[in-house]
N, C-alpha and C positions, 0 to 999 in steps of 0.2 A: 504494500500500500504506500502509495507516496504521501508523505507528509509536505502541507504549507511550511512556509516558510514561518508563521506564525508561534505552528507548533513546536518550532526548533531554540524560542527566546526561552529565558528562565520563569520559573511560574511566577514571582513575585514582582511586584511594581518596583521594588526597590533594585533589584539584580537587573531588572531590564532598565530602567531610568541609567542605571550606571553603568550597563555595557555599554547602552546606545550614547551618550555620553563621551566615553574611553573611545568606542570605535573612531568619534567623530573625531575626537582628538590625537588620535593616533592617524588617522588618515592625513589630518592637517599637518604635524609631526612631520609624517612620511615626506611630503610633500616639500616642505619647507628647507627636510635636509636632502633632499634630492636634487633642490633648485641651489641651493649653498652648495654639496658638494661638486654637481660642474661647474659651478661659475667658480670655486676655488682651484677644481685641477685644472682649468681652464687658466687660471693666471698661475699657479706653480710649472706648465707647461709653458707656458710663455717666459715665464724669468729663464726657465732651464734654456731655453731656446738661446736668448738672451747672453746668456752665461758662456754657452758654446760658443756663440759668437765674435763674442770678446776673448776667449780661449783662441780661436784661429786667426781673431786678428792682430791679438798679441805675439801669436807665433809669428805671422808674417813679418810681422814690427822687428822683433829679434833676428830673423833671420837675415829681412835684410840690412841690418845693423852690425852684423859680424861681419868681421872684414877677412877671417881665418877661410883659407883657401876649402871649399866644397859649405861653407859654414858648420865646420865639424863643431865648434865650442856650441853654436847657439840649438843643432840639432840633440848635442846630448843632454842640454837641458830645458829641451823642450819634450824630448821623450817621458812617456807615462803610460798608466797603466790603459785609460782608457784615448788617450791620443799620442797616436806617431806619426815621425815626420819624416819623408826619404826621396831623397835627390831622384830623379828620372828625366830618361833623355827626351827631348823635343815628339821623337816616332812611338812613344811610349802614351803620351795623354790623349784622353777620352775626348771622343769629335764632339760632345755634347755640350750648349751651355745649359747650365742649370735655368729649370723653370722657378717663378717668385721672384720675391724679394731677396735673396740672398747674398746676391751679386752686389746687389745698390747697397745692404743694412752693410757688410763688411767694405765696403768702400764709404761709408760715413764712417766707421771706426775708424779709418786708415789717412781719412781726408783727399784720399785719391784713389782714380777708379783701380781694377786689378782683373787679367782677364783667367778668368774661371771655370772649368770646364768638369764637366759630370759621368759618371756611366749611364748610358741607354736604359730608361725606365727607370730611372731615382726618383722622379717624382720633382717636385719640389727645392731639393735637396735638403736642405737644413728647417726652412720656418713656412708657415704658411702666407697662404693666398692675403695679400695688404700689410707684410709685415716688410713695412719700407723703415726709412728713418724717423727716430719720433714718435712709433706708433705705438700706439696705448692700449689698454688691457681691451680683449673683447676679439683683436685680431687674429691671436692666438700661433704662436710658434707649434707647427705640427698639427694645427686642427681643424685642419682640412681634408679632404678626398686625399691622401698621394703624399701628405702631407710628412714634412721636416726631414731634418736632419737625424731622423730617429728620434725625435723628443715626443712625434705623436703618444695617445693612451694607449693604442697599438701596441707601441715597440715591443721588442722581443727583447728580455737579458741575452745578450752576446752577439747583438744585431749589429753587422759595422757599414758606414758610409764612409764613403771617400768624396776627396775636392781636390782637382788638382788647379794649381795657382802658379800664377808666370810672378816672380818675383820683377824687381825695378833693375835687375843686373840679367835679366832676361833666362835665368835658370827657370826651369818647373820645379817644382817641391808636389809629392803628394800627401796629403793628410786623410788622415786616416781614424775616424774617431769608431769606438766601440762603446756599443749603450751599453745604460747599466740600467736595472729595473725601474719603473718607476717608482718612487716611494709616499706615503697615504700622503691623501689631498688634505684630509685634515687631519690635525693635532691627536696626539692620544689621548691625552686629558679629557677634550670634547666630549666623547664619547663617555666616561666619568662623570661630567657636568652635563650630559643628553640625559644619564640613569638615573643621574639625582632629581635633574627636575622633574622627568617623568614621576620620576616617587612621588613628589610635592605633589603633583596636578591629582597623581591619582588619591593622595588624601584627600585633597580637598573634595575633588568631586566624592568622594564615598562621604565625608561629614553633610558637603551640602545638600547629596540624594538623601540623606537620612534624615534628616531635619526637614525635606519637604514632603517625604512619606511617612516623616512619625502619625502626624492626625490622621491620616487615612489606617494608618495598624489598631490606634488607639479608635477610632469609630468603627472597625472590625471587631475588635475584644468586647465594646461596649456594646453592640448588637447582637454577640453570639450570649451574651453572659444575662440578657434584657429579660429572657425567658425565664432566668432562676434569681433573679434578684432586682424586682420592679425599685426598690426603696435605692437602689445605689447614688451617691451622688452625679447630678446631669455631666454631662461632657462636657471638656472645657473649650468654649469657642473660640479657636485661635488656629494660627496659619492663614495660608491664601484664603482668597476672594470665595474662590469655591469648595475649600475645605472645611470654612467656617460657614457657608450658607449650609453645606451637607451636616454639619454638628449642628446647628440651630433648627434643621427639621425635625434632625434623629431626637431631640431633647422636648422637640414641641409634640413627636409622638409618641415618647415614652410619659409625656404631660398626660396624653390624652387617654394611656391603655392603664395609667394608676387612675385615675380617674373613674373610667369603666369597672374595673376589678372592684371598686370603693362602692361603688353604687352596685354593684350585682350581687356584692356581701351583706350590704344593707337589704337590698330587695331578696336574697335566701332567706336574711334569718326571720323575715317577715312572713314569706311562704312556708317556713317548718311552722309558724307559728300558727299559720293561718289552716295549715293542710291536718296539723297535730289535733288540734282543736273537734273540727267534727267526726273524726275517725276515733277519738277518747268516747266521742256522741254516739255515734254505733255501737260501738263496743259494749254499749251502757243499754242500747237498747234492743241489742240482740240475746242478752241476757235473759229480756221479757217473752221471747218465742217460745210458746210450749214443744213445738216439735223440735224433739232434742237433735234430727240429723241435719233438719234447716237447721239449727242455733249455734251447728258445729262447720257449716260449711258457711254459712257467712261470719264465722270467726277466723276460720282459714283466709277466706275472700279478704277481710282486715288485715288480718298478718301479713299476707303478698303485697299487698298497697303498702303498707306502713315499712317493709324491707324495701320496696320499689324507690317509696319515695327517701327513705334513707341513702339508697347507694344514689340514685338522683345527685340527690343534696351533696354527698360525698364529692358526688366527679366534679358537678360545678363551680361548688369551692374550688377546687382544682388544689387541693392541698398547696395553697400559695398563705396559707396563714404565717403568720408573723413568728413562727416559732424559732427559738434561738437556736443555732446551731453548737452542739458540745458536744463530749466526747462519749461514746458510747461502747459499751461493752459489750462484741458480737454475739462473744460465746454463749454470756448471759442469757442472752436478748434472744436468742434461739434455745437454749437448755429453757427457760421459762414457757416460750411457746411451746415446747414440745410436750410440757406436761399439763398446760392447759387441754392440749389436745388426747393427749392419754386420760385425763379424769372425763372424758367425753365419751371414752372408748374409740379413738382415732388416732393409736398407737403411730409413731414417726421413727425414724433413727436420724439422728447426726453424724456426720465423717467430715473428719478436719476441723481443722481448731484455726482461728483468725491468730494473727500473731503476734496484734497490737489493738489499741479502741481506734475505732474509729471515728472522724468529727461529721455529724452530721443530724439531722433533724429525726428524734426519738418515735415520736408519734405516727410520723409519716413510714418510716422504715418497718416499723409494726407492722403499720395497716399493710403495704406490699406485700411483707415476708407470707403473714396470715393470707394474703387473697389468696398467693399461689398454695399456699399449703391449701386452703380450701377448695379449690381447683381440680389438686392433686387426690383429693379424698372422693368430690363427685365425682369425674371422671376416667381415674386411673384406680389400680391395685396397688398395694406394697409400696406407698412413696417412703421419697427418703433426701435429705438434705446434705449436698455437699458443699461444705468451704474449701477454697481456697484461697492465696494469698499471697501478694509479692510486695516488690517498692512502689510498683505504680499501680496494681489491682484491687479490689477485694472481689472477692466472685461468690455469692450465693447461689446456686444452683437446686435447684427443687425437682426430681425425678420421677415417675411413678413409670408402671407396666401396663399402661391401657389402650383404648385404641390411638390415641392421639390425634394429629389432627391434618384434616389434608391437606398435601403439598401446597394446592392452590390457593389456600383460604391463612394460611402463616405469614402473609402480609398483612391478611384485614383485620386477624382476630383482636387487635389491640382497638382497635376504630369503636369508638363509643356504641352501644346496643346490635354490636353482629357478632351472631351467634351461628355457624356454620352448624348446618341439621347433622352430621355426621358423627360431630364430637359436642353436641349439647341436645340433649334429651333431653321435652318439654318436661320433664318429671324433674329434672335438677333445680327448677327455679333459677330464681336473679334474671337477671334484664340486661345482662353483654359489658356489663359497665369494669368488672373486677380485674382484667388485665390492662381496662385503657386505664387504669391508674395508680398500678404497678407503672407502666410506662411512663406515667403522668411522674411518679415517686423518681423514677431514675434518672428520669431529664432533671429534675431539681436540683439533683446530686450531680450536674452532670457526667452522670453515666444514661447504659441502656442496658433493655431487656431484650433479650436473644430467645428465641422459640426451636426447637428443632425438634423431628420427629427423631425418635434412638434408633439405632439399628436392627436392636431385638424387641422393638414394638415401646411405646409409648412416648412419653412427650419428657423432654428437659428443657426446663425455662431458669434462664440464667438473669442473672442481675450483676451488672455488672458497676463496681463503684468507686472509682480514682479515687487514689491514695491524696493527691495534689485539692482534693477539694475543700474550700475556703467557705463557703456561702455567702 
């Protein structure tokens, strides 16, 4: 599958904010020492150019300044390693004059002209195309097509040119120079002072990406966290234009959802009151029915209302009550259940031991643990409670041997009042409510409840409850 280009940045707004950033500045970078490094060996090829120049027309100067028959004194001290000088006869020099400026730059060194001659296909011989007298950076000795006396970027270490030159006593001389490599256009250091600064840029852009993606992480935290802890204080509105309008909505909607939850607690506790009320009224005058199987099935008929409209009550609350969170005793808190549930005759076993308290809301963790064990009793055989426990876990796990529950329907079964006809038989009672608030209980914690059917038949319902949770 080919992936966009999209799918190839980092996930986070801060990693991409700062490569996109880096790249741009690294391409500018690139750029910059790309334009600086030719225009530098561009004028280090010209000095050298330069250099040779004044090297041959120095020799010339000496040699015709010796007055020593063949100018043996001035040839042996003009020999070296990368120019030599040596007498040759008239039948001997190259039919060619050198193309360029070469002729003319050593006849301004000399102050008079000097006739010059080349091998076939040298090119140029020594400087390039406009390197007359005078002339200034940008002409470039060797930077041309064909170009120099061997000083192009071309040369070869051990590449040699020749010139042969009619001296003013009418001798030829050939010269003979041997390149030597070229050596870096720029400095070493540079590259030292290139790594340093890159360091510097790339600090700063990673402080500055971070400082302009802090309110956006911190408006991420405070919307994942909105759900378990409406009372937080608001987000602080600061950063850009549009960081602070996105804090000032997120704050003007967590206004309005305290708000909602405040008036739907007052309108519950006014419906328990109002629903409690005539169902006490029945109950008082079902009493009065002489036929004792009527008087026991609209006592039944009450009791289903009255659990109805309890678990009701239960999920709407939505267990967001104000309860403090502290430290809680697992093992306790499950050894207690379990023998509420044995004085029932609803015998349980526990396996594993938690391995610390855990902090979190007492009442609420109750009511969970209890749904699933009730769950585990209508529904399944033989349940049984496993803990486990790490740094970052806590895992109650609630098991039984029954039929459990179909593949399809272990999505929904948490969904307020759905009750999949497979695994809830109208004989068990309750109204669908008792797992959506288990689920309701462990998003609080932020944790979750995991459902799965077991291998060897029935249902393990997990709870799962970070160690990191604060409330």
């Amino acid at each position: 599958m080919i992936r966009s280009p999209a799918s190839l940045l980092p996930a986070s707004l801060f990693a991409r904010m700062a490569l996109i950033l880096l790249a741009g500045l690294l391409a500018a970078q690139s750029l910059s020492l790309w334009l600086h490094w030719g225009e530098r060996a561009e004028v280090v090829t010209e000095a050298r150019g330069l250099h040779m120049a004044d090297r041959i027309a120095d020799a010339i100067r000496r040699l015709e300044a010796d007055p020593t028959p063949g100018h043996r004194r001035a040839i042996a001290q003009i020999q070296s390693g990368d120019l030599r000088v040596a007498l040759i006869d008239e039948n001997e020099v190259h039919p060619n004059a050198p193309r360029g400026q070469i002729q003319a730059t050593i006849a301004a060194r000399l102050g008079s002209g000097r006739d010059i001659r080349s091998p076939g296909g040298m090119g140029s011989g020594m400087m390039g195309r406009g390197m007359g007298p005078g002339a200034g950076p940008g002409t470039g000795y060797g930077m041309g097509s064909g170009a120099g006396f061997g000083m192009g970027r071309m040369a070869l270490e051990g590449a040699v040119r020749t010139l042969d030159v009619r001296l003013n006593d009418g001798q030829w001389v050939r010269i003979t120079a041997t390149l030597v490599p070229d050596a870096p256009a720029l400095p070493r250091n540079f590259y030292m002072y290139l790594l340093l600064s890159l360091a510097i840029v790339v600090a700063v852009v990673m402080l500055v990406v971070r400082q302009a993606t802090r309110p956006l992480q911190q408006l991420a935290q405070a919307a994942d966290s909105l759900g378990q802890n409406l009372d937080a204080p608001p987000l602080v509105e600061a950063g850009s234009t549009e960081v602070r309008t996105a804090a000032q909505a997120f704050n003007r909607m967590r206004a309005k959802l305290r708000r909602l939850i405040d008036e739907r607690s007052r309108a519950l506790a006014a419906v328990s009151h109002d629903l409690r009320t005539p169902l006490t009224r029945l109950r008082l005058r079902s009493e009065l029915i002489d036929d004792e199987r009527l008087r026991e099935q609209m006592a039944a008929d009450i009791d289903a209302m009255a659990q109805m409209i309890d678990a009701t009550l239960d999920y709407l609350r939505g267990l967001r009550e104000n309860e403090p969170v502290r430290p809680i005793d697992i093992n306790a808190l499950l050894a207690s259940l379990a023998e509420d549930f044995a004085a029932l005759g609803r015998p349980i076993t526990v396996e594993g031991l938690a391995n610390d308290s855990y902090n979190g809301r007492l009442s609420a963790l109750r009511r969970a643990i209890q749904n699933l064990m009730d769950n585990a009793f209508k529904y399944g055989r033989n349940p049984r409670i496993i803990v486990s426990d790490d740094e970052t876990d806590l895992r109650i796990s609630v098991e039984d041997e029954g039929p459990g529950i179909p593949p399809e329907a272990l999505d929904r079964v948490t969904e307020p009042f759905y009750r999949p006809d497979a695994a809830r038989a109208s004989d068990t009672g309750g109204v669908g409510l008792g797992l959506s608030i288990v689920r309701d209980v462990a998003l609080l914690h932020g944790g979750e409840l995991a459902l799965a059917n077991r291998p060897q038949g029935g249902l393990s319902a997990a709870l799962r409850l970070p160690r990191n949770f604060v409330g």
